[in-house]
N, C-alpha and C positions, 0 to 999 in steps of 0.2 A: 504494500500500500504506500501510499505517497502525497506528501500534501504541501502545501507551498509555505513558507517561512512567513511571509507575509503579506500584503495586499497586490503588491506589485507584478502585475501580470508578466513580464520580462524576465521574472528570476528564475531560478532551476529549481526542477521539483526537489523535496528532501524526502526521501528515500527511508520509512519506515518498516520494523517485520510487524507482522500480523500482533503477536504478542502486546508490542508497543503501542498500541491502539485499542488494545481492551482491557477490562479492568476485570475480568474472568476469562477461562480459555471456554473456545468454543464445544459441544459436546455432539458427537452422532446418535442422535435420538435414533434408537435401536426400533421406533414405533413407524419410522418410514418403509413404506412397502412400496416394491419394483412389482410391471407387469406389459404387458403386451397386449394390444388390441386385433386380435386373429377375426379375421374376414373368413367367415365361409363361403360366403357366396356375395358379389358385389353388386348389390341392389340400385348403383347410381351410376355404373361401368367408368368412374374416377380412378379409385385405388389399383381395383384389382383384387383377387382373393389371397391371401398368408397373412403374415403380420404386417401390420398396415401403419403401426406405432408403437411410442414406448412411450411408458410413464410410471409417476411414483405419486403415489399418494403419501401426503405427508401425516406427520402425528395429530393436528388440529382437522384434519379431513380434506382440506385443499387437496388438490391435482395437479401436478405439471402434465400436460400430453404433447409429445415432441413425433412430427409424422415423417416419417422415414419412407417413403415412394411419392410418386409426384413429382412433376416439377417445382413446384413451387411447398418444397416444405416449411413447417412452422413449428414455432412452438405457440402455448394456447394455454390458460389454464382457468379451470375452473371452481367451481367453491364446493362441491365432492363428485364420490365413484358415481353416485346415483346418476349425475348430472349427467356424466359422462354414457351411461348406458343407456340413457334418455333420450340424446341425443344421438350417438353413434352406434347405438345398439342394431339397429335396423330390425326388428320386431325379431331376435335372435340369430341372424347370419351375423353377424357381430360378436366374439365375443370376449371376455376380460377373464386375460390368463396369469394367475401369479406369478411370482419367482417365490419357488419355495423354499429358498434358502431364508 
């Protein structure tokens, strides 16, 4: 991380570690879960049928979903799984695979 000495937009950044910048260390909430959104059959002829994206659900229930085919991929996130199978579910040719580790 890195932040500037002072106001003056001309000077060099000053070069901090992570450490230096917080006042606890950060922790990997063991509560976040990885997964795949598997296409059975593609109802919109967009994706394509396999895995169509990846994401994690966090410990508060939020969603990252990052789509991996396409041209134009994205990331997206939503406020839970539910939302996600709501929308992308596609009445079950859709569907949301854990990581079960």
């Amino acid at each position: 991380m890195w932040g500037r000495g002072g106001n003056a937009r001309d000077e060099e950044p000053v070069w901090r570690s992570a450490s230096e910048n917080m006042t606890t260390e950060p922790a990997i909430d063991p509560a976040a879960k990885q997964f795949v959104l598997y296409r059975k059959v593609d109802v919109t002829g967009v994706s394509g049928p396999g895995v169509v994206a990846e994401g994690i659900e966090f410990s508060d229930g939020r969603v990252a979903l990052r789509w991996c085919v396409g041209g134009h991929r994205s990331t997206v996130t939503w406020d839970s799984i539910d939302a996600v199978r709501e929308i992308h579910g596609h009445d079950g040719n859709t569907e949301i695979v854990w990581n079960p580790s």
